[in-house]
N, C-alpha and C positions, 0 to 999 in steps of 0.2 A: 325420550332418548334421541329423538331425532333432531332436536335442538342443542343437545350437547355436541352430536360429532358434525351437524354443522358451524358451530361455533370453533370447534377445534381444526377444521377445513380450513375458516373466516383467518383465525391466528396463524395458522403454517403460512398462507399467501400472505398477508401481511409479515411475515418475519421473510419471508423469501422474497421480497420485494424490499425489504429494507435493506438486507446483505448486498443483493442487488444492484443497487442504490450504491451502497456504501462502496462498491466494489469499483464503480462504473466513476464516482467520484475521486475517489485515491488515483485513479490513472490519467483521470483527467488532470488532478494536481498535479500529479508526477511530470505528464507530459507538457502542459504550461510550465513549468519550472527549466525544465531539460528544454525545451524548444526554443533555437536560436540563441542558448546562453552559451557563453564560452566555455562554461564548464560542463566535465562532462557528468554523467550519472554515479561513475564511481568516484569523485570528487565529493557529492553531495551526499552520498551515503555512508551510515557509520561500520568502520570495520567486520562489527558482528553480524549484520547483514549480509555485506559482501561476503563474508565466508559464506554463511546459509545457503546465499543464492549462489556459492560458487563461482564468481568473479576474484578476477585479484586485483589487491588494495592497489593506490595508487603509491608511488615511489616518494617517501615524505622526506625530506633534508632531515639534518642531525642539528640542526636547534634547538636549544634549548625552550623550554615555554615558564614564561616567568609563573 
C-alpha cells in the first residue's frame, strides 16, 4: 500500500508541474507576441475570448470579406 499512494503523490507533482509549465509557457507566447508589436492584444485575440475575458472587441470597418 505504501507504493501505491506514493506513486499517486509521484503523478499529482508530475501533472502539477506540467500545468505549470503549460501555464508559465502560454504567457510567455502571449507576451513575445504582444511585446513591441504594433498590435495590440485585443487585435490578436478572437472575439469569444474577448468577451470571456471581458475586454471589448476592437472597432472593425464594414468590409465586406470575400
Amino acid at each position: 500500500m505504501y507504493y501505491q499512494s506514493k506513486s499517486i503523490r509521484s503523478a499529482r507533482a508530475i501533472r502539477s508541474k506540467a500545468l505549470l509549465f503549460t501555464l508559465l509557457f502560454h504567457i510567455a507566447l502571449i507576451g513575445y507576441l504582444t511585446y513591441g508589436a504594433d498590435l495590440a492584444l485585443t487585435e490578436l485575440l478572437p472575439e469569444a475570448m474577448l468577451d470571456f475575458l471581458g475586454m471589448n472587441a476592437p472597432e472593425t470597418p464594414d468590409v465586406p470579406v470575400p
